[in-house]
C-alpha positions as CSV (number, residue, x, y, z in Angstrom):
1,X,-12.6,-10.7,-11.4
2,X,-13.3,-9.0,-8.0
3,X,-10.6,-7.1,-6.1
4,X,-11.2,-5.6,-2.6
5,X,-8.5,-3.3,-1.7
6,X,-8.4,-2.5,1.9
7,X,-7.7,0.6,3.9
8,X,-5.2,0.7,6.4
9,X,-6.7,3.6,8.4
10,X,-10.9,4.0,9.4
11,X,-11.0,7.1,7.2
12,X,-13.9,6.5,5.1
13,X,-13.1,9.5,2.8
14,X,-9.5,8.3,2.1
15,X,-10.7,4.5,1.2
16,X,-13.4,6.3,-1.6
17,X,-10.4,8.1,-3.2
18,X,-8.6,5.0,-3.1
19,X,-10.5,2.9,-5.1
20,X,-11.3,5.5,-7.0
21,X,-7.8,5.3,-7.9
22,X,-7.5,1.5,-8.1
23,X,-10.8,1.4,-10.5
24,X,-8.6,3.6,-12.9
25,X,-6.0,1.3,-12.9
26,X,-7.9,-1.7,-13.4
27,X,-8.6,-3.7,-16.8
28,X,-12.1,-4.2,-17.9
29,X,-14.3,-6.7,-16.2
30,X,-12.3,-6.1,-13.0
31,X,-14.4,-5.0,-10.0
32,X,-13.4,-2.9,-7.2
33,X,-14.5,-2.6,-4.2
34,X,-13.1,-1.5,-0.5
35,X,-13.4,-2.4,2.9
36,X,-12.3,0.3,5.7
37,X,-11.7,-1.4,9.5
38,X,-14.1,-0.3,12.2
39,X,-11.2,0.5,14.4
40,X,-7.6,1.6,14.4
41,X,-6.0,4.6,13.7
42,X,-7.9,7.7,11.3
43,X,-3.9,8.0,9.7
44,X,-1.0,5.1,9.9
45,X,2.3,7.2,11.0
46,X,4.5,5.5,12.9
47,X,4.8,1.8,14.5
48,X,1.8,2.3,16.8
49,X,-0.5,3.3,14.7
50,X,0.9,0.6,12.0
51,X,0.7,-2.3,14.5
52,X,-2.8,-0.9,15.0
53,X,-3.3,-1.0,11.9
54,X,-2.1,-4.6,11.0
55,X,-4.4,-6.1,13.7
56,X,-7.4,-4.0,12.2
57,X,-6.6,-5.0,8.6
58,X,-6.8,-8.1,9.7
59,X,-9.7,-8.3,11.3
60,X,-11.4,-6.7,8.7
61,X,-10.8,-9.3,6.7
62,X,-11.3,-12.0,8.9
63,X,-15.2,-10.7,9.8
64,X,-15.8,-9.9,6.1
65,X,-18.8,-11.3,4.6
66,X,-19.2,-9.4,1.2
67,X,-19.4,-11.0,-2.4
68,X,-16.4,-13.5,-2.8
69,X,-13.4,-11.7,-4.0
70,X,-10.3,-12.9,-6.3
71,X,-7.9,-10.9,-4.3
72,X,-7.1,-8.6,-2.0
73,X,-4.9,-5.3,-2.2
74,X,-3.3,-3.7,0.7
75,X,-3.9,0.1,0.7
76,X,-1.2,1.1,3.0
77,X,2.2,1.8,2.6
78,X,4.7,-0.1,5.0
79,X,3.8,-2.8,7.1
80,X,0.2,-3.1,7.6
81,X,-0.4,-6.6,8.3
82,X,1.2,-8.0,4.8
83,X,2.7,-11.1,5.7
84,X,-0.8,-12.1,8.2
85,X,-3.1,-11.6,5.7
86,X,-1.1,-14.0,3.2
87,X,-1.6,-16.9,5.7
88,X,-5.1,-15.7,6.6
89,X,-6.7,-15.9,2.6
90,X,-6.9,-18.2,0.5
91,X,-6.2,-15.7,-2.8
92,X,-3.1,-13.3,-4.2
93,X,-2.4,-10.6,-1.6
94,X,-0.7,-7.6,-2.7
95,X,0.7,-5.0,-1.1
96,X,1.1,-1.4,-2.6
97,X,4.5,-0.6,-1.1
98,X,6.2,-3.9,-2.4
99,X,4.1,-3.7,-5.5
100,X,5.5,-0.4,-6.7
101,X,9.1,-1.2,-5.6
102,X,9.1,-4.1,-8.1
103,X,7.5,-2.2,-11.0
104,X,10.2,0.4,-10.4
105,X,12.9,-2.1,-10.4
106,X,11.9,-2.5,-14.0
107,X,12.2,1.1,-15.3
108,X,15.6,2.3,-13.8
109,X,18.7,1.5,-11.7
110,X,17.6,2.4,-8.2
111,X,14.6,4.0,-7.0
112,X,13.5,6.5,-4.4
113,X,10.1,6.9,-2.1
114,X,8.7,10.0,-1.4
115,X,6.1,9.6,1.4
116,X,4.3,11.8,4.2
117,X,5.9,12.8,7.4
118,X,9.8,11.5,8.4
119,X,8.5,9.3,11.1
120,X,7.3,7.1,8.3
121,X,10.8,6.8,6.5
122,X,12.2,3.7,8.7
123,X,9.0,2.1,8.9
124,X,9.1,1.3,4.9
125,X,12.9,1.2,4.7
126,X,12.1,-1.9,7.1
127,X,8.8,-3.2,5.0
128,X,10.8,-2.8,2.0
129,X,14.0,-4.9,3.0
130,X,11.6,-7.6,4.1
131,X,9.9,-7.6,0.9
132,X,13.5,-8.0,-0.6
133,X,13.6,-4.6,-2.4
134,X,15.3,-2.5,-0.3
135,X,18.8,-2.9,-2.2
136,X,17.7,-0.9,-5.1
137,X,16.0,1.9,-2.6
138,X,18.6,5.3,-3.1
139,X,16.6,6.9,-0.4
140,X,13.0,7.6,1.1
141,X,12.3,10.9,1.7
142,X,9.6,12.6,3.7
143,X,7.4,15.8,2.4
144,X,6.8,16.9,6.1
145,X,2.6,16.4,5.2
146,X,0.7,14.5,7.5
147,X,-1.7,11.7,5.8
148,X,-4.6,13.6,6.7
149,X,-3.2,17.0,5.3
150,X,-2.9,15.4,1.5
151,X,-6.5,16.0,-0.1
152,X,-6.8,19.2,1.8
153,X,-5.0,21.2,-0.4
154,X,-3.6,20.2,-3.6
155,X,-1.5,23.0,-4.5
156,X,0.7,22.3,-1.2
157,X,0.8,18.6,-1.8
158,X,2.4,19.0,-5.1
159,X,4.9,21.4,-4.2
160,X,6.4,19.7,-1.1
161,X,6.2,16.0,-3.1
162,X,8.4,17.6,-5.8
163,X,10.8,19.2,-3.3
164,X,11.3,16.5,-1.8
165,X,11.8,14.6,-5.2
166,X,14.2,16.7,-6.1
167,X,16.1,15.1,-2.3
168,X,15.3,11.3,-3.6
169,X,16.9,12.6,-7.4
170,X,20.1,14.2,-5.6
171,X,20.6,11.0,-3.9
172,X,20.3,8.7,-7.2
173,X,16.9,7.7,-7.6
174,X,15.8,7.6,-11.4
175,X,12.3,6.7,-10.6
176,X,9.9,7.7,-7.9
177,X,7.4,6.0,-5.9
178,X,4.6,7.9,-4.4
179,X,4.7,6.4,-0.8
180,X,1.2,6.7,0.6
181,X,-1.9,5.5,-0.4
182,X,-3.0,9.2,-0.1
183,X,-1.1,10.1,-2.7
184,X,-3.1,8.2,-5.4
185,X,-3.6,9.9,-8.7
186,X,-0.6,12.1,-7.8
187,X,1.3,10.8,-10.4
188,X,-0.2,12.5,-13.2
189,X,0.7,15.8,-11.6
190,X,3.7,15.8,-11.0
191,X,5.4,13.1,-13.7
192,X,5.9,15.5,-16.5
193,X,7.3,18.5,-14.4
194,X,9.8,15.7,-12.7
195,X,10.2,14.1,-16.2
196,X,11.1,10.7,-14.6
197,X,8.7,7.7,-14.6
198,X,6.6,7.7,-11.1
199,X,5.1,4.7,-9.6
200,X,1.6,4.8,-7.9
201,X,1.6,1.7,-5.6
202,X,-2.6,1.4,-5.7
203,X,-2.3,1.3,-9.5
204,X,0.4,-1.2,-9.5
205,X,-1.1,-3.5,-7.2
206,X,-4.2,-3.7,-8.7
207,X,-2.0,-4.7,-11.9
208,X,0.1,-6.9,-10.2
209,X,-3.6,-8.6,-8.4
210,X,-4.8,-9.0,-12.1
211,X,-1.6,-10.8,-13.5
212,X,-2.0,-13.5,-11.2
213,X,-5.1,-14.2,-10.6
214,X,-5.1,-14.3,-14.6
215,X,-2.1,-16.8,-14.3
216,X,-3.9,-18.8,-11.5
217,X,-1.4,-18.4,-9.1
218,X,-1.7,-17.7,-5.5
219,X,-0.2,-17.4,-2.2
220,X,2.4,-20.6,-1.2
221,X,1.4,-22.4,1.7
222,X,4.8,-24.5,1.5
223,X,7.0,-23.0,4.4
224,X,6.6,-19.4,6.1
225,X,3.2,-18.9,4.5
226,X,1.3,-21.8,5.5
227,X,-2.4,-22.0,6.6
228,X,-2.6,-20.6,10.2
229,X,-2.2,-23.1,13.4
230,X,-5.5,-24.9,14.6
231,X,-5.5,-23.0,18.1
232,X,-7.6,-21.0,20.4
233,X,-7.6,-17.0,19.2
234,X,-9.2,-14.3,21.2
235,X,-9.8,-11.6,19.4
236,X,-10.2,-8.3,20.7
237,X,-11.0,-7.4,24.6
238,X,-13.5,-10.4,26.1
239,X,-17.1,-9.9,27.0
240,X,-18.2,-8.9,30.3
C-alpha cells in the first residue's frame, strides 16, 4: 500500500518531519511518501493563506506523476482543499483534522484542539462542523506559536501546548488533539504530564487511510462528491 501525504504549506523541512511522523504511524508494508506544492504560502494561518493553500494542494495533486498511490493524506489542519481533492481522485482521502476528531470521539465525551496562533481557531471550528464533528469540540485553543516557530525550539513548544491544554481541560475537554501538522510527534511529550489521551491527526490519518483501503472502500461519487464536470479549467495565470 502506498500513501502520499501532502503538505499544505511549500516548506520542504516541515513535509520531511511529517512523514517522518506518518511512517511511524504506519503498519508494515505501508509506504510513505510526500509531495510539497511549488507554490502557496511557507505556513497556512488564516483564510488567505488556506485558500492558497487549497488551490496549491490541489494542484499538486492534479500535476503529480509519481508511482501510483492507494491514497492520499491531507497534512494540514482546517480546510486545505478537503472536499476538492475527494472529487479530484479516484482513492480514500483523508484529512488530519477530521481524522483526529473522530478518533477522539471514541476515547472521551468531548474533545478540545490545541493549535498554533488564535487566527487559526475559527478556521477549524468551521472545517470541523463541516466535517460533522464539531458538536463534540469543548473548545480550540491557540498556543500563541506561529507554524514556523514549532521545530525551533522544543522546550517552548511544549510549554505553551500544555498551557494552553490546561484552557481546552478547564473548558471540558477529556482528550486533546494536536491541531497542526507541525505538531507531529508532540504527543509523546506531552501525554503523560497531561495524563489524558492526545490525538496526533498525521498518525490517525494514516490509520484511518490504511482501514479503508484495506476494506476496499473509497470516496462516493453518488451526490456532493461526484467526478468533476467535463468543462474548460484554466489553471493558473495564462501564457503570454
Amino acid at each position: 500500500m502506498r500513501i502520499i501525504v501532502t503538505n499544505c504549506n511549500t516548506t520542504g523541512q516541515m513535509t520531511e518531519e511529517i512523514v517522518r511522523g506518518a511512517r511511524a504511524a504506519a503498519g508494515p508494508g505501508t509506504t510513505v511518501a510526500g509531495l510539497t506544492p511549488t507554490w502557496g504560502p511557507e505556513s497556512a494561518e488564516g483564510w488567505l493563506d488556506s485558500y492558497l493553500s487549497a488551490a496549491a494542494v490541489l494542484d499538486a495533486l492534479r500535476t503529480y506523476d509519481g508511482p501510483a498511490y492507494d491514497a492520499v493524506v491531507l497534512a494540514g489542519f482546517g480546510e486545505h482543499g478537503r472536499e476538492g481533492v475527494r472529487e479530484l481522485v479516484d482513492v480514500p482521502v483523508v484529512d488530519i483534522t477530521e481524522a483526529a476528531a473522530h478518533l477522539a470521539c471514541l476515547l472521551g465525551r468531548r474533545y478540545g484542539v490545541v493549535t498554533t496562533l488564535d487566527r487559526s481557531c475559527g478556521l477549524i471550528e468551521d472545517s470541523l462542523e463541516t466535517a460533522g464533528v464539531a458538536r463534540n469540540c469543548a473548545a480550540v485553543v491557540g498556543t500563541g506559536l506561529g507554524v514556523l516557530d514549532l521545530a525551533r525550539d522544543q522546550a517552548r513548544t511544549e510549554s505553551a501546548f500544555l498551557a494552553a491544554a490546561e484552557r481546552a481541560r478547564e473548558a471540558g475537554a477529556e482528550v486533546l488533539v494536536l491541531g497542526c501538522a507541525g505538531m507531529t510527534g508532540l504527543h509523546r511529550a506531552v501525554g503523560e504530564k497531561l495524563g489524558m489521551p492526545v490525538v496526533d491527526g498525521v498518525g490517525a490519518a494514516v490509520r484511518l487511510a490504511e482501514s479503508l483501503v484495506g476494506l476496499g472502500l473509497t470516496t462516493s461519487r453518488a451526490g456532493g462528491y461526484a467526478r468533476p464536470l467535463p468543462k474548460g479549467r484554466a489553471w493558473g495565470r495564462p501564457a503570454g
